[in-house]
N, C-alpha and C positions, 0 to 999 in steps of 0.2 A: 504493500500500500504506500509507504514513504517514495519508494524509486516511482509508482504512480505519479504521484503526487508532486516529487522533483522533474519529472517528464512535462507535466501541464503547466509549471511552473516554467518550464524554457520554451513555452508556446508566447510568442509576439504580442502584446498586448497586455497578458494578464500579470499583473499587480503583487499575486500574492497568492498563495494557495496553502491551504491544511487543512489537516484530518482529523473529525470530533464524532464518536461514539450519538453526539446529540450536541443541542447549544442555547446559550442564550435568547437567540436570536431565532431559533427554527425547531426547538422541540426535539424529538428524536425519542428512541424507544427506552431512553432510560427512565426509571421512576420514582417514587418519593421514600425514603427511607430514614428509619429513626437514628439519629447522631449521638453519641456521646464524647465527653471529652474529658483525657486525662487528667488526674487530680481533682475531678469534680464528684463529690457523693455517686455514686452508679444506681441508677435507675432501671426502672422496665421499660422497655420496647415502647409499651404503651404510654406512658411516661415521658419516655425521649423526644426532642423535639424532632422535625421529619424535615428533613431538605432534600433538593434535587442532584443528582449526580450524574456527571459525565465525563467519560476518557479522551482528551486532547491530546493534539500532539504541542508542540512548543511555536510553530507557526501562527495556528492559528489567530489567537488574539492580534497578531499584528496582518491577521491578512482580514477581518472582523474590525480593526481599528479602537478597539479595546486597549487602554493604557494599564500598565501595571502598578497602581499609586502607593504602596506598600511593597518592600524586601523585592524576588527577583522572580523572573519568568521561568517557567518550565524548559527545560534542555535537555538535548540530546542524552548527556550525560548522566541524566535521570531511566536509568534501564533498568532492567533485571537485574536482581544483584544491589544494586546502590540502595541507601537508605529509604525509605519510601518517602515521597514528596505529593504535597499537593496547592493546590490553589483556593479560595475563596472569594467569593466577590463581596462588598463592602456591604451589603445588605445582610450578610450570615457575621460577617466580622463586626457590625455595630450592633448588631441583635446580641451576639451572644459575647461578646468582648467590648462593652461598651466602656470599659474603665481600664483597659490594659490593650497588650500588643496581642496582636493572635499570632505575632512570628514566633515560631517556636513551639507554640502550644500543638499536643497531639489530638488529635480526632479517630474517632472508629466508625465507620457507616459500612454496611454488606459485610461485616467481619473483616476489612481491611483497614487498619492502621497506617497512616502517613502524618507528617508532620509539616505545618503550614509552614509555606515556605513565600508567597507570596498574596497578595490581595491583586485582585483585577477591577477595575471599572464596572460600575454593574450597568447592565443594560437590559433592552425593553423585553418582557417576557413574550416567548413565542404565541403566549392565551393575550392579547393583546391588551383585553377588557380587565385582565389582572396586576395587582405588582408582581414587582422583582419576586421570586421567591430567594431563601437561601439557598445557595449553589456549591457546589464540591467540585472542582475540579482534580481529577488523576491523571498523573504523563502514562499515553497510552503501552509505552512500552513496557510498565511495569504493573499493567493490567488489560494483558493482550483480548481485543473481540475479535470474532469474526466478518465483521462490517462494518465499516465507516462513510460518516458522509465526505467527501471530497468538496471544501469549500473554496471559490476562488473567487476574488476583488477584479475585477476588468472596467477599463472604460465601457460608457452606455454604447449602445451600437456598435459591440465587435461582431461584426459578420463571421460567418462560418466556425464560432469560436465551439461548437459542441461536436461537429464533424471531425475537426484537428483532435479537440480532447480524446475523443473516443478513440481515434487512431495510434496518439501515443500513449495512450494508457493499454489498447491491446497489442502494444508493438514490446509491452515488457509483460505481460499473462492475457493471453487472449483469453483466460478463462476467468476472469474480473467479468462480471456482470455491473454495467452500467444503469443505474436506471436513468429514465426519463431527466434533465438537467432543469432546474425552477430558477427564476431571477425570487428574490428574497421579496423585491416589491408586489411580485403575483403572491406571492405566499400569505405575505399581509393581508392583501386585499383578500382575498379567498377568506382568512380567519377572519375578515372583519366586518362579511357580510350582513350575518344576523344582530350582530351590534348595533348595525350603521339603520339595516330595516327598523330593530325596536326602536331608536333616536330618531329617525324619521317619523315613526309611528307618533313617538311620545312629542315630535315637536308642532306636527298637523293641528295633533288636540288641544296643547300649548297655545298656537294662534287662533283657534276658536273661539278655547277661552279667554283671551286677552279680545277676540274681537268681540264677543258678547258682554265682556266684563266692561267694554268702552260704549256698546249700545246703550247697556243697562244705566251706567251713571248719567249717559248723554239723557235719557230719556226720562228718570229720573228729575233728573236738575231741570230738563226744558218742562215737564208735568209742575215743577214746585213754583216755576215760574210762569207758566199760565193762568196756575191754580191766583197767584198773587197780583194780577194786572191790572186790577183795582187798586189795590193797594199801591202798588210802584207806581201808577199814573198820579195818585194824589202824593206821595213823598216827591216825586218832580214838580207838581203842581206848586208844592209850598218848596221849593230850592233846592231838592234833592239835586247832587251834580251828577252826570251820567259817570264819570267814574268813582262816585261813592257807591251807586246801584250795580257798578260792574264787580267791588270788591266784595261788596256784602253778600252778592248771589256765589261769587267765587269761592270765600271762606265758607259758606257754610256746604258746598259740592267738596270741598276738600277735606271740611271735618268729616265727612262723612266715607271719604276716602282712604282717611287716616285712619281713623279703624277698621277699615276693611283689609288694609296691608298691615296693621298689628297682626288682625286675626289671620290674613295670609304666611306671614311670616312665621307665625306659630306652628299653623297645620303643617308649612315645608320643611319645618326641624323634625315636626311628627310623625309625617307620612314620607319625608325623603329617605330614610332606612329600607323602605323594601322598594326603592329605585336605584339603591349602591350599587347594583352589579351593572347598572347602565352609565354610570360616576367616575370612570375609569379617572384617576388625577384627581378627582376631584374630594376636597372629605364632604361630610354631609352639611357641616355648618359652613360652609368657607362662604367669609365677610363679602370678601370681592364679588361672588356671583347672584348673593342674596342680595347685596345693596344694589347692584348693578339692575337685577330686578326688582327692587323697590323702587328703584331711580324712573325705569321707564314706565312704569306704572303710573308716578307721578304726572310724569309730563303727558302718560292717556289720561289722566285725570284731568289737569288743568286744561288739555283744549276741548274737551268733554261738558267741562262746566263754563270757559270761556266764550264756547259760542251762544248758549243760550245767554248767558250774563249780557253779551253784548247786544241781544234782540231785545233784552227787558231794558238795557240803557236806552235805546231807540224810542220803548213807546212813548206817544201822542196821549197828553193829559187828558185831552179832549175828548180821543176817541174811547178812551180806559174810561173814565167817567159816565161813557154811555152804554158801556158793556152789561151795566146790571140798570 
């Protein structure tokens, strides 16, 4: 798989290539296992916390673009035989080492003992709509699979770049089966179909509600001022000025809008919990997107009450006095 992999990598164009069991970035068929760590009380299985695990070679992260911001990268040197080594991504290293180094410190996951040797950059998890999880990484040579994915960095539009692969990779085992080659951005978009459908779903209804929510006030405020056109003709009649009649009809469309985004604001801290898995980035309470929708809420409120405000500044004394 390395002489693979050193092959596609003397192919014109590409970037960078290496070999991962699974990844950050795309998943793979490894799966969630419980961790324990030396010198810490020893727990059960059930007990232990569970992170994700995958065998790399020492390329990858620099062909993935992944920094190593902690101690040192996976090498060659790291074989069979050498002391067992592994990797962390900063998400497992501030989880569970929030107050010391994780270099140094030993780990067990699948009954394999290695010793953190560096921290990686964490990056977007291949479930899109989730975080990071914490990550284990092994140098693949000193926990050999029988398959690996073949990762390679290329400029956009390399033509014929999977005909060439395929050829020097069967020009050193034509018995390497190849599968089909993915660009990482179809991959994305593929996992982030049903996401993308519920957030479209959930934003349809969103504008309904916001458009009914701006009929309702409109129509409101323009009935409280019909209902008063008696009344507003005889306060112009004795000096009312059409901008004291525009404020008075304004403040009290917006008192009543003011509690209505109290009480909005309330149900969205109550009811946004069972929309988290649609929240991806986002926590439940974050200031910025609640004030952001109180903000425009606002300003549907004020041209909601604005405009009828401005038809009761209008009326005719004369004509309001012969209404009843």
């Amino acid at each position: 798989m390395e002489r693979a992999r050193d092959e596609v990598m003397s192919v014109p164009g590409v970037e960078g290539a290496g070999l991962a069991s699974g990844g950050p970035l795309f998943g793979g068929g490894d799966g969630v296992v419980p961790m324990t760590i030396e010198g810490r009380p020893p727990v059960s299985d059930d007990e232990a916390p569970p992170v994700e695990w995958h065998e790399v070679d020492s390329n990858l992260f620099r062909t993935l673009g992944l920094p190593i911001v902690r101690g040192r990268n996976l090498s060659p040197a790291d074989a069979a035989g050498a002391a067992p080594a592994a990797l962390v991504n900063e998400t497992l290293a501030r989880r569970f080492f929030p107050n010391e180094s994780p270099l140094g410190q030993r780990i067990t996951a699948r009954e394999h003992t290695a010793e953190i040797v560096g921290v990686v950059a964490d990056a977007t998890s291949h479930r899109a709509d989730r975080p990071t999880p914490p990550q284990i990484f092994w140098p693949y040579r000193q926990d050999v699979r029988g398959a690996a994915y073949l990762v390679m960095r290329t400029p956009a539009g390399l033509e014929g770049l999977e005909k060439t692969a395929r050829a020097r990779v069967a020009g050193v085992d034509p018995l390497i089966n190849l599968t089909p080659f993915t660009r990482l951005d179809d991959f994305f978009d593929r996992t982030l179909v049903n996401p993308r459908f519920n957030m479209a779903l959930v934003a349809v209804f969103a504008l309904v509600a916001v458009a009914l929510a701006a009929v309702g006030v409109y129509g409101v405020i323009a009935y409280a001022v019909a209902s008063r056109t008696r009344e507003i003709g005889v306060r112009i009649a004795l000096g009312a000025t059409p901008g004291g009649i525009v404020s008075e009809v304004v403040r009290r469309g917006m008192s009543l809008a003011a509690i209505g985004m109290v009480l909005g604001l309330a149900g969205a801290l109550t009811v946004g919990r069972f929309l988290e898995s649609l929240l991806y980035g986002l926590s439940l309470n974050d200031g910025l997107t609640l004030g952001g929708a109180a903000a425009g809420f606002v300003v549907i409120a004020l041209v909601a009450c604005w405009v009828p405000a401005r038809r009761a500044a209008r009326v005719d004394p004369v004509v309001a006095l012969r209404t009843e």
